[in-house]
C-alpha positions as CSV (number, residue, x, y, z in Angstrom):
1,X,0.0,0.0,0.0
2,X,1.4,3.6,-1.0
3,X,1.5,5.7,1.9
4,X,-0.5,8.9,1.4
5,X,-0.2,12.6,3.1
6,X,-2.5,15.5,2.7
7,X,-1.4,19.1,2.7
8,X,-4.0,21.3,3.1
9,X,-3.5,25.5,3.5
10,X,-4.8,28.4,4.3
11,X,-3.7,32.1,4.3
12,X,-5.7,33.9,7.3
13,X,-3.4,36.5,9.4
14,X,-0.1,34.1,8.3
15,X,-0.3,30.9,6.1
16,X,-1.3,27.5,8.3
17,X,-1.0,23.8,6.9
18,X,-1.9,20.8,8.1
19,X,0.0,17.2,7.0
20,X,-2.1,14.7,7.4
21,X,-0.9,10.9,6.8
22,X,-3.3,8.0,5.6
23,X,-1.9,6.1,8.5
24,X,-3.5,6.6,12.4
25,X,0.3,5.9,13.6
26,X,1.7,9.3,12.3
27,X,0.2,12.3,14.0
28,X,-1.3,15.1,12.3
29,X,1.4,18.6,11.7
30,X,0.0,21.5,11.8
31,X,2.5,24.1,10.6
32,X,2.4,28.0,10.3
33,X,4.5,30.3,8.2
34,X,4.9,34.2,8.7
35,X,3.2,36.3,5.2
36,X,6.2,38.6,5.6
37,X,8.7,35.6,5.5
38,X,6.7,33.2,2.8
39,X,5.7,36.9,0.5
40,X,10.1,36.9,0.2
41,X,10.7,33.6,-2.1
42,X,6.9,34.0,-3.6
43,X,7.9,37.5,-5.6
44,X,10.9,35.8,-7.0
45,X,8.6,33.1,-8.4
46,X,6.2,35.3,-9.5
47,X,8.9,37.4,-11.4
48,X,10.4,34.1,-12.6
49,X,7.0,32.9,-14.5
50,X,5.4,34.8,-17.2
51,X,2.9,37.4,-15.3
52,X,2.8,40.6,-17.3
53,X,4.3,43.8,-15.5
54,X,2.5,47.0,-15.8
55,X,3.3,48.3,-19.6
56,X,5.9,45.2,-20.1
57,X,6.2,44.5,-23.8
58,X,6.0,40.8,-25.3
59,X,10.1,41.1,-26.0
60,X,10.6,42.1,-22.2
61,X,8.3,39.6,-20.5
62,X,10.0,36.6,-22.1
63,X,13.7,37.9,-21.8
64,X,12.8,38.7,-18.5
65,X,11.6,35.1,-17.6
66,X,14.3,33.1,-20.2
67,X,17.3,35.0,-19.1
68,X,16.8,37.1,-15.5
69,X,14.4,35.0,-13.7
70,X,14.7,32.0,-11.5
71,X,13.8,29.4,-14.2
72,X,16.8,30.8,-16.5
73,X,19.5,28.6,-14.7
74,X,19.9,25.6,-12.4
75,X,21.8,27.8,-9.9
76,X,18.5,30.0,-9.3
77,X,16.1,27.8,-9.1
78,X,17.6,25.5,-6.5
79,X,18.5,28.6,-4.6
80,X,14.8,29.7,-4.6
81,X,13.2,26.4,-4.1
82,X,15.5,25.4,-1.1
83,X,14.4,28.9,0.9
84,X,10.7,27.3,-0.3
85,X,11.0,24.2,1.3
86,X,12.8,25.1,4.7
87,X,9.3,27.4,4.7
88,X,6.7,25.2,3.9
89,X,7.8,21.7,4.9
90,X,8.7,21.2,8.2
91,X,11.5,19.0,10.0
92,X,9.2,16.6,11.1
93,X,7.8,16.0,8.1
94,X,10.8,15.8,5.9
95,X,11.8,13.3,7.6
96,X,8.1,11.5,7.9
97,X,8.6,11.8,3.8
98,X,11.6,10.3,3.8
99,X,11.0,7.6,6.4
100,X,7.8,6.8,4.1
101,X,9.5,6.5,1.2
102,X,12.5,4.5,2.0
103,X,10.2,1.8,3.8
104,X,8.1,2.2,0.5
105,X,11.8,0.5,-1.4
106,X,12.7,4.0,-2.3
107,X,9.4,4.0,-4.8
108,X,7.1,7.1,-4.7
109,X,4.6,7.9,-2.3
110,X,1.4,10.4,-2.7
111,X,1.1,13.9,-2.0
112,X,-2.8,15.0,-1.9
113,X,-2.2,18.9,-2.2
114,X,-4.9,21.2,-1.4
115,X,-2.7,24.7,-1.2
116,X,-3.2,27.8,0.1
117,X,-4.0,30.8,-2.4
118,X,-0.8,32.5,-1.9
119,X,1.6,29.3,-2.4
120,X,-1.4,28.2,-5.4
121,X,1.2,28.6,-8.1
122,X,4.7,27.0,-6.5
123,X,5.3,23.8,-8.2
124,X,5.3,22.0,-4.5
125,X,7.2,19.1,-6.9
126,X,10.3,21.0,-6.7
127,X,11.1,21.3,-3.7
128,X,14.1,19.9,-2.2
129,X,14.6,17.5,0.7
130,X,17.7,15.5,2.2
131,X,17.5,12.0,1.7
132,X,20.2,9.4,3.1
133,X,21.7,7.2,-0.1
134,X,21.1,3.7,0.3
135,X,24.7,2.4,1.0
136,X,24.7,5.0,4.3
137,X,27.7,6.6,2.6
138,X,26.1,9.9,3.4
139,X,23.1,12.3,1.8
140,X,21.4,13.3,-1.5
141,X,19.5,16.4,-2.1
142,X,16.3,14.8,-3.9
143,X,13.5,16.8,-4.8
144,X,9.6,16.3,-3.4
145,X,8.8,14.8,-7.0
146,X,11.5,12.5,-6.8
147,X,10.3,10.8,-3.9
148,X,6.0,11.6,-4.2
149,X,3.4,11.4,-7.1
150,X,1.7,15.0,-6.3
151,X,-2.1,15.2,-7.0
152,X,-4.2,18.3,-5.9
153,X,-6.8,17.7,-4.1
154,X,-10.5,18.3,-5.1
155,X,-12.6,20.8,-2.3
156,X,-15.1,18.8,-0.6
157,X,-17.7,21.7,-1.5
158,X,-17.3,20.2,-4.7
159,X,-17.3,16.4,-3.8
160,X,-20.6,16.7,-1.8
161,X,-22.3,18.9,-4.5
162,X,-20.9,17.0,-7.7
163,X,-23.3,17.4,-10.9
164,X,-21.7,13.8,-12.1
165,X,-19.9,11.0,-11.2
166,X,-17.1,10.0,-13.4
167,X,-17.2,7.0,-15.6
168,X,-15.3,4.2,-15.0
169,X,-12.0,4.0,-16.9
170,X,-11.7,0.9,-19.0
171,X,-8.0,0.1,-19.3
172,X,-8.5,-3.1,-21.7
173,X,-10.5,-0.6,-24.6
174,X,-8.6,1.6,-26.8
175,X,-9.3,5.3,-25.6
176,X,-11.0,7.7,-27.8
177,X,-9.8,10.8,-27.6
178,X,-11.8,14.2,-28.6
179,X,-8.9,15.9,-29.6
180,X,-9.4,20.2,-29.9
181,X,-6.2,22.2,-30.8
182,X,-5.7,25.3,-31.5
183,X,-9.6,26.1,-32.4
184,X,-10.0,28.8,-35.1
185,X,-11.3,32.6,-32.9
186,X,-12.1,35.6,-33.8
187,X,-11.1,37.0,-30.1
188,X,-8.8,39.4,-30.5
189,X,-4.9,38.6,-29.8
190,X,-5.1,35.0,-30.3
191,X,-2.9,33.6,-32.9
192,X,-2.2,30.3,-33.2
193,X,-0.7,28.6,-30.3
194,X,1.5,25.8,-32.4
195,X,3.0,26.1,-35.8
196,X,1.4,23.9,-38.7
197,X,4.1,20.9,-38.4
198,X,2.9,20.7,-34.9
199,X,-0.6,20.7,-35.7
200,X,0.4,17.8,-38.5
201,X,1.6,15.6,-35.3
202,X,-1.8,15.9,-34.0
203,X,-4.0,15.5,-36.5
204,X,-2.2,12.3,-36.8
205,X,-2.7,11.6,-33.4
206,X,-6.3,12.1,-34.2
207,X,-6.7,10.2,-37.3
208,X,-5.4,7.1,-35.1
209,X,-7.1,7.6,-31.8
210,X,-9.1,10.4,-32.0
211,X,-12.8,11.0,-32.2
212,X,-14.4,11.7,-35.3
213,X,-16.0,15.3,-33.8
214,X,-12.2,16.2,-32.9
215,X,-10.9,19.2,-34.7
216,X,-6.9,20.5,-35.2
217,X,-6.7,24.3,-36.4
218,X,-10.3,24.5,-37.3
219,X,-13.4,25.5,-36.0
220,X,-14.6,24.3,-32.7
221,X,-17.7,25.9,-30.7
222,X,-19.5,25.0,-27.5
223,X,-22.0,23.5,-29.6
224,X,-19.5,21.2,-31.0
225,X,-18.4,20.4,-27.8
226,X,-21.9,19.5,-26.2
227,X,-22.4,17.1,-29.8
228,X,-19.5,15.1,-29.2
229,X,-19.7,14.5,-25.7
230,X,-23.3,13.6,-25.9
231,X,-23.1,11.4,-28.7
232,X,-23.8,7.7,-28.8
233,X,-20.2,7.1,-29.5
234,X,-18.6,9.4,-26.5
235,X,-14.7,10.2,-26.4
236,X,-13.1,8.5,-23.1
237,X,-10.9,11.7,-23.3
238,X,-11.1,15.2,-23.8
239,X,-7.4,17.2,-25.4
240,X,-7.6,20.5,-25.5
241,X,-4.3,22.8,-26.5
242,X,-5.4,26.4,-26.9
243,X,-5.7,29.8,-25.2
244,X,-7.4,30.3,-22.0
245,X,-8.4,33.8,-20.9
246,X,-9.6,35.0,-17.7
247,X,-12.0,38.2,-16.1
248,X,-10.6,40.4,-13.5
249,X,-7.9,37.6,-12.1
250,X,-10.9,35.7,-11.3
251,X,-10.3,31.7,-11.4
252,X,-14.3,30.8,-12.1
253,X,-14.3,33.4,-14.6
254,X,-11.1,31.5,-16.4
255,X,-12.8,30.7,-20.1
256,X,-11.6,28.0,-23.0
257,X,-11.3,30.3,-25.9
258,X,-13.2,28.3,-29.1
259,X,-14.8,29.4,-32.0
260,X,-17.8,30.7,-30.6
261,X,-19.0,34.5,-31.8
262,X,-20.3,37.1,-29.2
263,X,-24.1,35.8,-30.0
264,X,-23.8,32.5,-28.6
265,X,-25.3,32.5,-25.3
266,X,-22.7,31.9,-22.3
267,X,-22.5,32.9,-18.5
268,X,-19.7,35.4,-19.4
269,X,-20.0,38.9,-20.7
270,X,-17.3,39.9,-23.2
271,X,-16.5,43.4,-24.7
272,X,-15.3,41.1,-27.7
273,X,-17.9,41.6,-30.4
274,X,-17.1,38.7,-32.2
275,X,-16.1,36.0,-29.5
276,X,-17.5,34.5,-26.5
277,X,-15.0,32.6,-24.2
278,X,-16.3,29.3,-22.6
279,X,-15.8,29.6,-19.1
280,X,-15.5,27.4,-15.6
281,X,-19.3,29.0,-15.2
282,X,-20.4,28.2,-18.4
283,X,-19.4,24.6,-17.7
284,X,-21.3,24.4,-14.6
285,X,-24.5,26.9,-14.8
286,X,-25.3,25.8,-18.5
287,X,-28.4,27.4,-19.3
288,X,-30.1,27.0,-15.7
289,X,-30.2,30.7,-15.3
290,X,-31.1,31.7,-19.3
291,X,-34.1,34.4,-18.9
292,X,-32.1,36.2,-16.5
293,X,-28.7,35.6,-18.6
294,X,-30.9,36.9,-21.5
295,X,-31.6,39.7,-20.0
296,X,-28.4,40.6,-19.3
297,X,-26.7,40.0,-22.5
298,X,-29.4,42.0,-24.6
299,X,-29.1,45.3,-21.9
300,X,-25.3,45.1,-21.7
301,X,-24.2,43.8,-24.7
302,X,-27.4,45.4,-27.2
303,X,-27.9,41.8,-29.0
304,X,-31.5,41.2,-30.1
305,X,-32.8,37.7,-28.8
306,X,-33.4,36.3,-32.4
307,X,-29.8,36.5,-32.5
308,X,-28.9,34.8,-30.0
309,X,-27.5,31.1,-30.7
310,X,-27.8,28.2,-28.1
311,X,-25.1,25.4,-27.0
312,X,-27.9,23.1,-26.9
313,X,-31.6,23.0,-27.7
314,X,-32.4,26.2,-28.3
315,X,-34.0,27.5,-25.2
316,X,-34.1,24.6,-23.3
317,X,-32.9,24.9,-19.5
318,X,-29.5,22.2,-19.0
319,X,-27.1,22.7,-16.4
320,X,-23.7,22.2,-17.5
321,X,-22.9,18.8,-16.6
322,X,-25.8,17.9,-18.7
323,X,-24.7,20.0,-22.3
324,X,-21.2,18.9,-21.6
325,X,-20.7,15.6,-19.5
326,X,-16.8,15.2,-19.4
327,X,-15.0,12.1,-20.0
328,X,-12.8,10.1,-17.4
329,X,-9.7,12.2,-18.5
330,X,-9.0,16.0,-19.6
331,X,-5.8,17.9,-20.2
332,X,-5.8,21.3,-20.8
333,X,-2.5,22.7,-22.0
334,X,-3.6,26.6,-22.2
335,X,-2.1,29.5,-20.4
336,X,-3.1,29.3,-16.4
337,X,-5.8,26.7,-17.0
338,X,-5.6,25.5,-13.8
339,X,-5.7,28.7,-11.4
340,X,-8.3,27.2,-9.3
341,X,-6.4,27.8,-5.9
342,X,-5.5,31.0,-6.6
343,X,-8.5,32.7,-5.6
344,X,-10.1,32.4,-1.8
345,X,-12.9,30.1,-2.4
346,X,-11.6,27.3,-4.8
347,X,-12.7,27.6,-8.3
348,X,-11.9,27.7,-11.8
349,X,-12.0,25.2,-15.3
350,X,-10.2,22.4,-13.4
351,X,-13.1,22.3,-10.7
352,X,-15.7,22.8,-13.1
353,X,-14.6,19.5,-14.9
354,X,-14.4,17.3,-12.5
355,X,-17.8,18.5,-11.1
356,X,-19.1,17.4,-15.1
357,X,-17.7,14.1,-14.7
358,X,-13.8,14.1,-15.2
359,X,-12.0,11.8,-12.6
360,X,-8.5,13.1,-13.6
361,X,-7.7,16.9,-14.8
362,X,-4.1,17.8,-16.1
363,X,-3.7,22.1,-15.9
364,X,-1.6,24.7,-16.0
365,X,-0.4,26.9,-12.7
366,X,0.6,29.6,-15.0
367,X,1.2,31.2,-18.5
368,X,2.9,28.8,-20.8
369,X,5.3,30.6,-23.2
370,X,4.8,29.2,-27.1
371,X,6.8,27.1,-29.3
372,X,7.0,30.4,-30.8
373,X,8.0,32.6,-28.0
374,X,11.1,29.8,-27.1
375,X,11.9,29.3,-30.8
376,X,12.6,33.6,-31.2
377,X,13.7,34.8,-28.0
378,X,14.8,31.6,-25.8
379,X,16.8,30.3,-29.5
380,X,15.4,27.1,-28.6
381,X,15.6,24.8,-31.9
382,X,12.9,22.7,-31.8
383,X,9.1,23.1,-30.6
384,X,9.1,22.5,-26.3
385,X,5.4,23.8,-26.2
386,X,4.5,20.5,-28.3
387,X,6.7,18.4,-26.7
388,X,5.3,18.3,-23.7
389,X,2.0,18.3,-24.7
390,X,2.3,15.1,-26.6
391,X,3.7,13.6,-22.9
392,X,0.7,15.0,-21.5
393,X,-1.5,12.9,-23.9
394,X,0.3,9.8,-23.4
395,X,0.4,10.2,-20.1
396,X,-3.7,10.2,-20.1
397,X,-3.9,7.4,-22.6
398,X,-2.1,5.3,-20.1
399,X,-3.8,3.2,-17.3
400,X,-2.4,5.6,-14.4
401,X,-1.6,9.1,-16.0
402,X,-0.8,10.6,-12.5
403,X,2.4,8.1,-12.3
404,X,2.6,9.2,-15.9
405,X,3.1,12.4,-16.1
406,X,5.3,12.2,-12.7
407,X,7.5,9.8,-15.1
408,X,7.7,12.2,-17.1
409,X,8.6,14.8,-15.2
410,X,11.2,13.0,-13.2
411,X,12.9,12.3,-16.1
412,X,13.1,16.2,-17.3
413,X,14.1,17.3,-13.9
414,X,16.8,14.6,-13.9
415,X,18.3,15.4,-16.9
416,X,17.9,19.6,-16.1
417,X,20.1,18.5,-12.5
418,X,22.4,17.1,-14.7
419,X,23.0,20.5,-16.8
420,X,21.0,19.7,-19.7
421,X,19.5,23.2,-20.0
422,X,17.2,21.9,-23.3
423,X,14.2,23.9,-23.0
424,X,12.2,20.9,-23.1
425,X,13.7,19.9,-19.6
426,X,13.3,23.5,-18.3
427,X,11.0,23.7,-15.4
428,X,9.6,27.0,-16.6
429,X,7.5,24.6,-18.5
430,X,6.6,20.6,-17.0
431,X,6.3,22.2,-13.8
432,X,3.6,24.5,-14.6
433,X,1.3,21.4,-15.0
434,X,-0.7,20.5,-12.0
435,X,-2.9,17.1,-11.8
436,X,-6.7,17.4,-9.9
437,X,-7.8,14.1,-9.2
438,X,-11.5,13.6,-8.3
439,X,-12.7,9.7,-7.4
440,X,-16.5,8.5,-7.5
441,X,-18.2,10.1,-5.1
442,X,-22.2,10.4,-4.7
443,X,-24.1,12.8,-7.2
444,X,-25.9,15.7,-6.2
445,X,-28.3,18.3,-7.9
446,X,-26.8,21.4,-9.2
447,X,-29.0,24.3,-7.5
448,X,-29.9,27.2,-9.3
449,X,-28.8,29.9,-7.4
450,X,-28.3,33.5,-8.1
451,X,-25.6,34.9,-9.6
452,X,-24.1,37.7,-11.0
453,X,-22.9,38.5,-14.6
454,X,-19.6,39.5,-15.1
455,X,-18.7,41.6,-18.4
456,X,-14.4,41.1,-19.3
457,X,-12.4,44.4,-19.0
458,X,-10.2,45.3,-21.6
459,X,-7.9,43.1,-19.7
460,X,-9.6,40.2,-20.7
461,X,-7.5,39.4,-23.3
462,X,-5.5,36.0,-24.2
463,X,-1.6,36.3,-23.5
464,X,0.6,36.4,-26.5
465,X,2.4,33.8,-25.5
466,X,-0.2,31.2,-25.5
């Protein structure tokens, strides 16, 4: 049996986490941090990912985070990740970890992470902790994804008010994968995330695996979306590689950008006038609340209701889970797909999906730079955006994509210690990827409550760099 911990967090007046082990015979830590101390290490990983400075050009945002920040050199990111750990994980529980796993014949045990919003977006996997070497000759720095699988934890808010429990994955079929990449928009600012070659890898992907509703570089709306996963042959996967915008930072306003134009109906307002992002509130509202969403979109936005276009039957009251029922598995490689934690009650498109059905959800913590962006200004020679979403994919086609992925990963972050600085092994990248893993539990009804329409600022607009 793996031994399991859960890290839970919280920011209040300072940041408080409790480590709770699967097994009665470890007691439960409860550890708190000072905001001042923890805030230190956090700005240098927030300067070290892609988060756009007040008037910071494209050019100066990525040479900022390829050759000043923290990611830009082995040296750095040790340096910043050791000050990390000694904050977050205490002594007692380094050595519980280590303890764990060297009983467990120095294979990897699980991390259930549930973190607090300030440490939402610190890739917990790289954190380092001593470890003694086998033949007692003394000690190795490892890091926390060498000796854990790391999952993040699913709220149980959402667990006792699921809209669907997820289907049973059936490792003897072949899976069917709906495969969306790079979807044709109209928003504004959104050019293609890969180049055509790339999207030639995935189309034949697709033509081998894929379903037949799965579309590469052409148009894909949310009425697409609700056809295939409704259809009498359903995909046991769901691919998406795209952008993912988001209104006023907030993580349940995050929004899949498709092909949809500004008169499809959708939770989210947009100043767009030609695009409608799908977002985490599309995916769980539906059309519950369509007279008063009506309303709203023909005052604030001027459209006429003969206009309007419907993700489903046309007028018909569905609640998201029921116009898009998700498969067992979903990646989304998009910019900051996964930003649930960051916000102070848990929310965003990773949440959403496992509330519709999806047992295992692959995200992003942050903005992911392009093959594009790495290709001109990192003088990378070869496409790392694609590369690691095609591990990604075969990490969900596989029967336990969290061990996957952290395969994956491990292998990357051995070959980065080892002074490969390949993009492809740069933790600027693999790390950004977070795993949600929601299990069976029982199904509740989705209320209709009140809610508030939220039109995008001018801010609401997709990152250049994916």
């Amino acid at each position: 049996m793996v031994s399991t911990v859960t890290v839970r967090g919280i920011d209040l007046d300072r940041s408080y986490f409790s480590w709770v082990w699967s097994e009665d015979s470890r007691p439960t830590r409860v550890h708190v941090v000072d905001a001042e101390t923890l805030a230190v290490p956090l700005q240098v990983l927030r300067d070290a990912i892609p988060i756009r400075r007040p008037s910071e050009t494209d050019i100066d945002l990525l040479k900022r985070v390829f050759v000043e920040g923290a990611f830009a050199s082995l040296g750095a990111e040790i340096v910043l990740f050791a000050a990390l750990s000694e904050l977050l994980i205490p002594v007692d529980v380094r050595s519980e970890i280590v303890n764990a796993y060297i009983d467990g014949d120095r294979q990897p045990l699980r991390v259930q992470l549930m973190p607090s919003p300030s440490t939402a977006q610190v890739p917990w996997e790289l954190l380092p902790i001593e470890v003694p070497r086998a033949d007692g000759t003394g000690f190795d720095t490892r890091r926390l994804l060498h000796l854990a699988d790391i999952v993040h934890l699913v709220p149980e808010g959402v667990d006792a008010g699921r809209g669907r429990a997820p289907e049973v994955w059936n490792s003897e079929s072949e899976p069917k994968t709906l495969y969306v990449v790079d979807p044709r928009t109209n928003l504004r600012g959104a050019p293609s995330v890969m180049s055509s070659e790339c999207h030639d890898l995935f189309r034949t992907r697709a033509g081998a695996s894929g379903h037949e509703r799965s579309r590469v570089a052409g148009e894909f709306t949310r009425k697409n979306l609700h056809q295939a996963l409704t259809s009498a042959d359903r995909p046991t996967r769901f691919f998406y590689v795209g952008h993912v915008v988001s209104v006023d930072d907030s993580p349940g306003m995050a929004a899949l950008v498709l092909s949809d134009p500004s008169e499809m109906f959708g939770v989210t307002g947009t100043e767009d006038r030609f695009a409608r992002p799908m977002s985490a509130m599309d995916f769980l509202e539906g059309t519950l609340n369509a007279q008063r969403r009506l309303l709203q979109l023909l005052e604030l936005e001027g459209l006429d209701r003969s206009e309007v276009e419907w993700p489903g039957d046309r007028g018909a009251r569905q609640s998201g889970t029921e116009l898009w029922p998700m498969p067992s598995r979903v990646a989304l490689v998009a910019c900051n797909s996964g930003a649930d934690y960051q916000g102070p009650e848990p929310f965003g498109l990773a949440l959403a999906l496992i509330n519709a059905g999806a047992e295992v959800v692959t995200a992003t913590k942050w903005t992911l730079p392009t093959d594009r962006a790495f290709r001109e200004v990192g003088g990378a020679d070869d496409f790392p955006l694609t590369a690691i979403a095609l591990a990604v994919d075969d990490a969900h086609a596989s029967n336990d994509p969290v061990r996957a992925l952290a395969t994956d990963q491990r292998r990357r972050l051995d070959l980065w210690e080892q002074g490969d600085t390949d993009f492809n092994n740069s933790p600027l990248l693999w790390s950004a990827f977070s795993t949600y893993y929601g299990g069976s539990r029982q199904v509740s009804s989705l209320v209709d409550a009140p809610s508030t329409q939220v039109v995008a600022s001018k801010e609401m607009q997709p990152e250049v760099i994916s």
